[in-house]
C-alpha positions as CSV (number, residue, x, y, z in Angstrom):
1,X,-56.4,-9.1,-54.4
2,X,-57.4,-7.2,-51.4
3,X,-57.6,-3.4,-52.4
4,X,-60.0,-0.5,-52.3
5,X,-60.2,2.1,-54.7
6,X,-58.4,5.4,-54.5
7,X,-59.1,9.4,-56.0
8,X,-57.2,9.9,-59.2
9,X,-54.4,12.0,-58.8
10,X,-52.1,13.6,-62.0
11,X,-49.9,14.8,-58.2
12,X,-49.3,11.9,-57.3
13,X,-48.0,10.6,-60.7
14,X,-45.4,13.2,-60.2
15,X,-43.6,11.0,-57.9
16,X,-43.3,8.2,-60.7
17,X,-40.0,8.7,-62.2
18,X,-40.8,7.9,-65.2
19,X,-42.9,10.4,-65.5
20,X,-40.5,13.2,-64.4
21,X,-40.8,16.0,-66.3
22,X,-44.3,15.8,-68.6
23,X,-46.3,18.2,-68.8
24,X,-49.6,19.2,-66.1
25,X,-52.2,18.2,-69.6
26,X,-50.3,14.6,-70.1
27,X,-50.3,13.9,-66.2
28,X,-54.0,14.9,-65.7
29,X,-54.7,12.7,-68.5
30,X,-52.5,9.3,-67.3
31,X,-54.2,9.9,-64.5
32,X,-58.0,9.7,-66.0
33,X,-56.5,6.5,-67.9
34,X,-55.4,5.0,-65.3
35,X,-56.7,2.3,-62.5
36,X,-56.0,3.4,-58.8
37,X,-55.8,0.9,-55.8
38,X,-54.9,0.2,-52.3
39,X,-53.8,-3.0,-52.1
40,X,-52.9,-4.3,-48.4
41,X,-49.3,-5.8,-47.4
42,X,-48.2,-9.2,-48.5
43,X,-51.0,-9.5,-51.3
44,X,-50.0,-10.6,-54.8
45,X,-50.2,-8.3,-57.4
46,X,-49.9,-10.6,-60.7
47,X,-48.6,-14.0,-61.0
48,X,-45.8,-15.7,-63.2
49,X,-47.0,-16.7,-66.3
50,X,-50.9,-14.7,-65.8
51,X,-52.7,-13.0,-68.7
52,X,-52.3,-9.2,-68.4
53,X,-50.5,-6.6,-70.0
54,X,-51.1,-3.6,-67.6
55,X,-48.4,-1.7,-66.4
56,X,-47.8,-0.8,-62.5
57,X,-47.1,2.7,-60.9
58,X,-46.2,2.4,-57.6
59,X,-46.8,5.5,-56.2
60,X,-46.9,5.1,-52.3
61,X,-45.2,1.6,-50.5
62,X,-42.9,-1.3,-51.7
63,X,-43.2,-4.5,-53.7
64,X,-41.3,-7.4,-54.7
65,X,-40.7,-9.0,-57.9
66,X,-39.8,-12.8,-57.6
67,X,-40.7,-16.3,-58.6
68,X,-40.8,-19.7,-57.2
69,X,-39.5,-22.6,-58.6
70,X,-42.1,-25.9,-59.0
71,X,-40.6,-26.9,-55.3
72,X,-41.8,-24.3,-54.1
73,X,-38.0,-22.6,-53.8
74,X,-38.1,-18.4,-53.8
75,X,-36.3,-16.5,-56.2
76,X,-35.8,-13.0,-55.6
77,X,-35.3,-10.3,-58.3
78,X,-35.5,-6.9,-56.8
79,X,-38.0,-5.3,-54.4
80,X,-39.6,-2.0,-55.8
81,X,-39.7,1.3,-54.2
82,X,-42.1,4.0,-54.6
83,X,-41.9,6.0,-57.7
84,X,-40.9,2.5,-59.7
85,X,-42.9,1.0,-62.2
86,X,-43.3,-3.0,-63.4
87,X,-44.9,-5.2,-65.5
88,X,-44.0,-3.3,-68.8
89,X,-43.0,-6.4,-70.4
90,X,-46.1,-8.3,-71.4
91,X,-47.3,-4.8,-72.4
92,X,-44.8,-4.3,-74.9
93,X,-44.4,-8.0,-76.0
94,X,-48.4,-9.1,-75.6
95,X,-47.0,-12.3,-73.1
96,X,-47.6,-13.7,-70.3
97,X,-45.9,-12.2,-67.1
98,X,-42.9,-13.2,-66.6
99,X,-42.7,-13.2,-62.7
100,X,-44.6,-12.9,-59.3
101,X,-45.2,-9.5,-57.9
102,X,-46.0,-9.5,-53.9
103,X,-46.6,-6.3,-52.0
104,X,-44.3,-6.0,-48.9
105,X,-46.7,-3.3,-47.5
106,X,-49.8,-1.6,-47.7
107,X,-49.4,0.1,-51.2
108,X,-51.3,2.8,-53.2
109,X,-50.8,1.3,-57.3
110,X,-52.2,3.0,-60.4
111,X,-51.9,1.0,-63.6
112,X,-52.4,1.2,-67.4
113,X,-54.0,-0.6,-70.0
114,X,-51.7,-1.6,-72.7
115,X,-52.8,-0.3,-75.4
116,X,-53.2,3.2,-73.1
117,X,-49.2,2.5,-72.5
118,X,-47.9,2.0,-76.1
119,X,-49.8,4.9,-76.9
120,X,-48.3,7.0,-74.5
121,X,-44.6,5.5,-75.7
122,X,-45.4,6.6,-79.2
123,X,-46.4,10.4,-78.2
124,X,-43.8,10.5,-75.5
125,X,-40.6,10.0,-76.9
126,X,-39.2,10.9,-73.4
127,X,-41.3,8.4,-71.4
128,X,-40.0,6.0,-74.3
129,X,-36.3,6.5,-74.0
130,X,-36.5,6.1,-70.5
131,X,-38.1,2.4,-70.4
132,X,-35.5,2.1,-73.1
133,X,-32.7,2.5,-70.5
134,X,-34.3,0.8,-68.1
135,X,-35.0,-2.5,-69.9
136,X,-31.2,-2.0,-71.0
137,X,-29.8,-1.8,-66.9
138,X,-32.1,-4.5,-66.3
139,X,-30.2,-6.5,-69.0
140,X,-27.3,-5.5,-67.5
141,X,-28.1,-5.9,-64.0
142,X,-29.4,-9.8,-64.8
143,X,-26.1,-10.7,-66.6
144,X,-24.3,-9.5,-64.0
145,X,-26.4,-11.9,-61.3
146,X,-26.0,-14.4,-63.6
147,X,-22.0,-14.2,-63.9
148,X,-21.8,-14.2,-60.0
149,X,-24.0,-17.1,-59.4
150,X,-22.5,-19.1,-62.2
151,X,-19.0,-18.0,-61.1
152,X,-18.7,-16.9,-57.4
153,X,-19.5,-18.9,-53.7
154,X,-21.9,-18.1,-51.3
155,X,-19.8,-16.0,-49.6
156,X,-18.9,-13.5,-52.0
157,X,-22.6,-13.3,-53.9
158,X,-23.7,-12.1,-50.4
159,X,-20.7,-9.1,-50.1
160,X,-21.6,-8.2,-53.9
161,X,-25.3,-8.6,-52.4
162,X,-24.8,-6.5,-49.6
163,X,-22.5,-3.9,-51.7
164,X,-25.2,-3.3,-54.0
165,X,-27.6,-2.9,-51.5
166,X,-25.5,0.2,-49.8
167,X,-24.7,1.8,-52.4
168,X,-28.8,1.9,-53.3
169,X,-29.0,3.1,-50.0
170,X,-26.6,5.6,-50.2
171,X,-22.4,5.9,-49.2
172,X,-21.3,8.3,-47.3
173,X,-18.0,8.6,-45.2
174,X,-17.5,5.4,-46.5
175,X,-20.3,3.8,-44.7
176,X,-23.8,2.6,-45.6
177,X,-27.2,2.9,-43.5
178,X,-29.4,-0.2,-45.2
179,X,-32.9,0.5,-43.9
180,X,-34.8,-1.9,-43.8
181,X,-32.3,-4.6,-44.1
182,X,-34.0,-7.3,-46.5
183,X,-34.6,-10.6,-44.0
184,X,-32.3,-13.6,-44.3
185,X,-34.6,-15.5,-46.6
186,X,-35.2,-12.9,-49.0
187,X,-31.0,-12.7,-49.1
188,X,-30.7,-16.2,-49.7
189,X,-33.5,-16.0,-52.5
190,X,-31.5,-13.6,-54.0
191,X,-28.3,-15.4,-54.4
192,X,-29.6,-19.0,-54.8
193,X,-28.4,-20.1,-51.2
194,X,-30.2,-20.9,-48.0
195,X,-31.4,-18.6,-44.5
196,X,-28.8,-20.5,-42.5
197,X,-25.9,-20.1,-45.2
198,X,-27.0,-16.0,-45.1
199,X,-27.3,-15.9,-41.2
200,X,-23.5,-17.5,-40.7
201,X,-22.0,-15.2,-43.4
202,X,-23.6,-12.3,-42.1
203,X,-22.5,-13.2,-38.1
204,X,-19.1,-13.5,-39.7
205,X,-19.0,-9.9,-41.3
206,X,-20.4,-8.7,-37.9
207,X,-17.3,-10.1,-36.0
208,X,-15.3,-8.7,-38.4
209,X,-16.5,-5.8,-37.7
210,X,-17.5,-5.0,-41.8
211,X,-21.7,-5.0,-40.7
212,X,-22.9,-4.3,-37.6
213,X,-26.9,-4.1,-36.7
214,X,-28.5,-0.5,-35.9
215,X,-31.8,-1.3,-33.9
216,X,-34.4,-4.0,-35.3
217,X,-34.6,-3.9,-38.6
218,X,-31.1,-1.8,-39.8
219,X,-27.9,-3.1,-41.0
220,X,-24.8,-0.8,-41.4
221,X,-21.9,-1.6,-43.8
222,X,-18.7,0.3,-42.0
223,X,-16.4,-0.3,-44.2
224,X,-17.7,-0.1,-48.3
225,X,-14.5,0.3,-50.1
226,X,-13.2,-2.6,-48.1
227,X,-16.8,-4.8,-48.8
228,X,-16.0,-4.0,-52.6
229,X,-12.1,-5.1,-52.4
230,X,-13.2,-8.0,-50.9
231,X,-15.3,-8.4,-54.0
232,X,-13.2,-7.0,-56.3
233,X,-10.0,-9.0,-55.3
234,X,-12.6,-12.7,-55.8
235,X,-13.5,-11.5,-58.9
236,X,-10.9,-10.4,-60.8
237,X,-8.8,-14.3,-59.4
């Protein structure tokens, strides 16, 4: 991949949630342990089913993780923000990797070895709790997509889409600011449909008056409690 190395920084792992909270002597020496990068936009960071084990910090940009199917189809799973992590599966299990990872812009990574990573689980219980929970709400999180795409239509996997996405972004007077709004295609990965299925839903929310656009790349929900009745109400029929 495309990248260029960067100075080691035990600051900059600060802004890894993860690692909220540890002490200045076990950031300083992450930060000797770990691999530091500058990897440019749209440039994959590991492949489904790649060798590998080391685990990503992604302490300045945004990447995806998704696959594609042997058509060629994408598959969206969720697109990481900075102070996220990934790719701790293959090092706690010793398999191959289990998706693709893309950068969606210029992004500054550090990563771990392995063995450097089960060694800090084992002497940081914290650190281990937390990938505890988060392997748990990713559990929960996948169940939940696979209940909606086994159970709901197109139409209502995009509002439960699109309700999850404003509440990441943040509700507030009952209204949500999604910035930037994920393109049509990378909807459609996300709930097994196509761009032109995503662009006529979304065109009919917007004469609704439920989305409206806020300059180029910005979608506003103006109505959230109504986006999740309308959820809500398909659901629980």
């Amino acid at each position: 991949m495309p990248t260029s190395t960067v100075p080691r920084s035990s600051l900059a792992l600060r802004r890894i949630a993860l690692f909220e909270g540890l002490a200045d002597t076990c950031l300083e020496r992450l930060a000797g342990e770990c691999d530091w990068r500058t990897v440019d936009a749209r440039t994959p960071v590991f492949t489904r089913n790649s060798d590998g084990g080391e685990v990503f910090f992604l302490v300045a940009g945004r990447a995806r993780i998704t696959t594609y199917s042997p058509q060629g189809r994408e598959v969206s799973f969720r697109d990481c923000e900075a102070g996220e992590h990934f790719g701790d599966l293959s090092a706690i299990d010793d398999a191959p990797r289990s998706a693709d990872v893309v950068t969606l812009e210029s992004s500054v990574l550090a990563s771990l070895r392995p063995q450097a990573f089960i060694a800090l689980l084992q002497r940081e219980p914290m650190v281990a709790m937390r990938i505890l929970r988060d392997l748990a709400a990713k559990v929960r999180g996948l169940t939940e997509r696979v209940i909606e795409l086994s159970t709901l239509g197109v139409q209502t996997r995009l509002h439960a889409e699109l309700l999850r996405l404003a509440h990441a972004a943040g509700v507030s007077d009952n209204q949500a600011r999604i910035d930037p709004a994920p393109p049509h295609a990378a909807l459609a990965s996300k709930i097994s449909t196509n761009r032109e299925q995503v662009t006529r839903e979304l065109n009919a929310l917007a004469k609704s008056g439920l989305l409206r656009k806020d300059g180029a790349h910005a979608l506003v929900v103006t109505d959230v409690r109504r986006l999740d009745t309308l959820v809500a109400d398909v659901r629980g029929a």
